[in-house]
N, C-alpha and C positions, 0 to 999 in steps of 0.2 A: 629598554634603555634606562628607564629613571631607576630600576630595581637596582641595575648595574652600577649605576650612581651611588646608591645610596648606600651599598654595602660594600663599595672600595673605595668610601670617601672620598667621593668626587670625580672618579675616573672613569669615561663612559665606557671604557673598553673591559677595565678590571672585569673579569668572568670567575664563576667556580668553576671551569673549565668544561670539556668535555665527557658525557656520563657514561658514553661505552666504551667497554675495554678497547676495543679498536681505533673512537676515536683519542683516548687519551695515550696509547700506542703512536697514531701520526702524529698528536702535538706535540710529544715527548720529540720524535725524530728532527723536528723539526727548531723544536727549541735547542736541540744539541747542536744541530748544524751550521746555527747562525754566532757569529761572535757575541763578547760581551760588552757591546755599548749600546745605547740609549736609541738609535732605530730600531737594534736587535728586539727591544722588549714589546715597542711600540708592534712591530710585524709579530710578535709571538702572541700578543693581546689581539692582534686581527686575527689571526689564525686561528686561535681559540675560540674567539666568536663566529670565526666561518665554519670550523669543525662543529658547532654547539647548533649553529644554522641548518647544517646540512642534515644534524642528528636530526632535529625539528620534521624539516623536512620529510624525510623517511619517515618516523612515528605518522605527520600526516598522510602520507602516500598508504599506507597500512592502514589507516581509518579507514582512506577513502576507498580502496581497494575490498573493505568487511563492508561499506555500506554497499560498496555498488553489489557483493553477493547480496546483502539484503533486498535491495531494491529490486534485483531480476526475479529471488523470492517472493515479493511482493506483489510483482507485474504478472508473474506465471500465476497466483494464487486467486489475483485479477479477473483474468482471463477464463481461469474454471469458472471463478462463480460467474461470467458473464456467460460463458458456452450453459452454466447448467441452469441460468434465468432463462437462456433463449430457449432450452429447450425445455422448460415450465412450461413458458408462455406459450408455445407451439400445443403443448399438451391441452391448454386451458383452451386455446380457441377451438380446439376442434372437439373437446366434451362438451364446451358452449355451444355449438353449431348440432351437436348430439341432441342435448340436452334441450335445443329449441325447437327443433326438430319432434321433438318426443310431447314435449308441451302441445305441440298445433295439435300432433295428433289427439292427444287429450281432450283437448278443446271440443276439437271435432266431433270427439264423440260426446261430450257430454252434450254439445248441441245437439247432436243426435238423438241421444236417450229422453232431452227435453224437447224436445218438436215430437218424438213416438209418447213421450208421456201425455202431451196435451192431446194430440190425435186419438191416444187410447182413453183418455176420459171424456173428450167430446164424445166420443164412443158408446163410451160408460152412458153418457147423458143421456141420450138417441135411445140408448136401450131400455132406459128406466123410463123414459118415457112413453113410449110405445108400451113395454108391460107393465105401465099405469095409466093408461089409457085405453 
């Protein structure tokens, strides 16, 4: 409204009218149907602001309409990487569960190999002892 103001010198309605060919088509219709006195101009300055409203309107309705594609883009794109973390994460537990798995086994034996190591040199001992004595 103050833009309105300030570039019709004071008049909050003054407009540069409507910017699509369509709506400058209805205000045009509209400004010819009404007579020429002084409400006449007042309703053709409403009009022009309601056609200039409307235009608004629509441009926003078309935003919002690109971002809502955006957003379901964004929501489905979401969604993969969630599906393709879950199935990371299902991958990692069960190579960790592999993997720990595989470890014990490890263990196991090198306890093993170390209990037969000390076994075999107590062994070792026993025998060098005997054939040095």
């Amino acid at each position: 409204a103050h833009a309105r103001m300030a570039s019709a010198g004071g008049d909050p309605w003054a407009t540069a009218g409507p910017m699509s060919p369509h709506g400058r088509k209805m205000h045009q219709q509209t400004v010819m149907n009404l007579p020429p006195e002084q409400w006449a101009t007042d309703v053709t300055n409403t009009n022009a602001v309601l056609v200039e409203c409307l235009e608004e309107l629509s441009r926003r309705e078309d935003e919002v309409k690109a971002l809502e594609a955006q957003l379901r883009d964004y929501h489905a794109k979401v969604a993969g990487m969630a599906a393709q973390q879950t199935m990371m994460y299902r991958s990692y537990v069960q190579d960790r569960a592999k993997w720990t798995e595989t470890v014990s086994k490890l263990k196991r034996r090198a306890d093993d190999a170390a209990a037969d190591t000390e076994a075999l040199t107590a062994k070792a001992r026993r025998l060098d002892e005997l054939t040095e004595a």
